[in-house]
C-alpha positions in Angstrom: 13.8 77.7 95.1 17.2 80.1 94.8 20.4 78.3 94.9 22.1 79.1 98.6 25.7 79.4 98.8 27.1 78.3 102.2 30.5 79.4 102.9 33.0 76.5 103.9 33.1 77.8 107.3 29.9 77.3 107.6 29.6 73.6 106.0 32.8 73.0 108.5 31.2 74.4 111.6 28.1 72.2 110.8 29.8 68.8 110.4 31.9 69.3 113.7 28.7 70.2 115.6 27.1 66.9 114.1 30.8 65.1 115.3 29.7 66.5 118.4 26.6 66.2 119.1 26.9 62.3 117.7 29.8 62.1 120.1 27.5 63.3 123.1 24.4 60.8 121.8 26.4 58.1 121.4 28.3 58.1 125.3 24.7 58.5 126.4 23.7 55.6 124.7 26.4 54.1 126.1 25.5 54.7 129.3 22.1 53.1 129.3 22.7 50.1 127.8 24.1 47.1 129.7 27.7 46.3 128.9 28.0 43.6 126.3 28.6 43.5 122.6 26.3 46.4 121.6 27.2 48.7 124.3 30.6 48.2 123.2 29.9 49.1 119.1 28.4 52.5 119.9 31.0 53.1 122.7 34.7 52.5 121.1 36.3 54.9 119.4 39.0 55.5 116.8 41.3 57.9 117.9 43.7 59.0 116.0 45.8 62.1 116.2 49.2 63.2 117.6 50.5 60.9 120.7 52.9 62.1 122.7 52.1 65.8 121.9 54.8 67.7 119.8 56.7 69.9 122.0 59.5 72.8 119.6 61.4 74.5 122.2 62.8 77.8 120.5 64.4 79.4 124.1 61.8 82.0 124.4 58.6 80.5 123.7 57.9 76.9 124.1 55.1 75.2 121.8 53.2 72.6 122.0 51.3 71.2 119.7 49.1 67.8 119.7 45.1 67.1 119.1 43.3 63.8 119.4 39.7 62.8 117.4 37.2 60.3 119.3 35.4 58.8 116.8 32.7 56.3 117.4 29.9 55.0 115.1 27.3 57.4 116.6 29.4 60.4 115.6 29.5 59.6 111.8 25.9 58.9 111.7 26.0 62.7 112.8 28.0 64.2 110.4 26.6 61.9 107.7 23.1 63.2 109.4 24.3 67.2 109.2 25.8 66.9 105.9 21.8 65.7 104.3 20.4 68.8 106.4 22.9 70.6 105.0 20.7 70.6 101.7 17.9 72.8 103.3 20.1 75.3 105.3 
């Protein structure tokens, strides 16, 4: 089998689609399971990221600048899940 070289673009864009797509799966889940202590474990997230956003002001342009990551348990089992498929793309 040749060796495949994958671009880290490419390796980048994969993880954050398996971020998202475990995201997505696990707020489903969520949503069909009674509340309670499970529900809870695939619901709450860490979040970090920038709180309040960062806001420069240079007089003629204003910019502001701030992100936030929701990540729950459901999300790293898909990056963790994309980055094993990764071997076969």
């Amino acid at each position: 089998m040749p060796f495949k070289r994958k671009g880290a673009g490419f390796i980048l864009l994969m993880l954050v689609a398996g971020a998202l797509l475990g995201s997505a799966l696990g707020d489903l889940v969520g949503l069909v399971l009674p509340g309670g202590v499970v529900r809870d474990f695939f619901t709450n997230a860490l979040r970090p990221g920038v709180d309040p956003p960062l806001t420069l002001n240079l007089l003629w342009v204003t910019l502001t600048v701030g992100f936030t990551l929701k990540l729950n348990v459901v999300a790293l089992l898909g990056v963790v899940l994309m980055a094993y498929l990764l071997k076969w793309l």
